[in-house]
N, C-alpha and C positions, 0 to 999 in steps of 0.2 A: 680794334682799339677799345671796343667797349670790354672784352673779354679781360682787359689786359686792367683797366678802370675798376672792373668788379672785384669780389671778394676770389680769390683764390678757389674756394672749393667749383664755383661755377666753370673755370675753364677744366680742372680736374674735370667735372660729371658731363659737359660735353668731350671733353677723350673715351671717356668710357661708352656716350652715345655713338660714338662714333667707330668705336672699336667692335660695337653689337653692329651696326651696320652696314659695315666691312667685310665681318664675318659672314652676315645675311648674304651677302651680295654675291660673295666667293660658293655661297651652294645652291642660290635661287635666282639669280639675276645675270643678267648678260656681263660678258667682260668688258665691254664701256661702261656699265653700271659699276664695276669694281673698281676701275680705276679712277672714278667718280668719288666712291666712297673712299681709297685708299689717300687721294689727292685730300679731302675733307682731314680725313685722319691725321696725316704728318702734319697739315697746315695746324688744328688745333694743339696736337703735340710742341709743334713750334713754340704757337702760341704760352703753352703752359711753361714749358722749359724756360722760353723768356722770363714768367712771372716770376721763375722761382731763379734767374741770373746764373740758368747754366748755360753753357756753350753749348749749341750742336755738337761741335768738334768732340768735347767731351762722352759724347756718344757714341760719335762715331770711334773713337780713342778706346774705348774697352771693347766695342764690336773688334777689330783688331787684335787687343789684350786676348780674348778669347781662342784667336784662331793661329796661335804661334808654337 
């Protein structure tokens, strides 16, 4: 809630924290540690997309677009 309360670039810079630590995780960390950080990741993602009033779906809708 607070992500969502603050100024926009805050939830952007944690996706990008989050996306360094993902990546971390995927070549130094256990794979419960990934799907830790992968779990963190979509949730902040969520979060941002909400901020900016796009749809998941909308995401999911060009993932799709691409693979036809």
């Amino acid at each position: 809630a607070k992500l969502l309360q603050g100024p926009l670039r805050r939830a952007a810079q944690k996706v990008g924290e989050e996306g360094v630590e993902t990546a971390l995780a995927a070549v130094a960390e256990t794979d419960d540690k990934l799907v830790g950080e992968s779990a963190d990741l979509i949730y902040h993602l969520l979060v941002l997309l909400r901020a900016k009033n796009i749809d998941f779906q909308d995401v999911i809708s060009e993932l799709k677009s691409r693979h036809k």
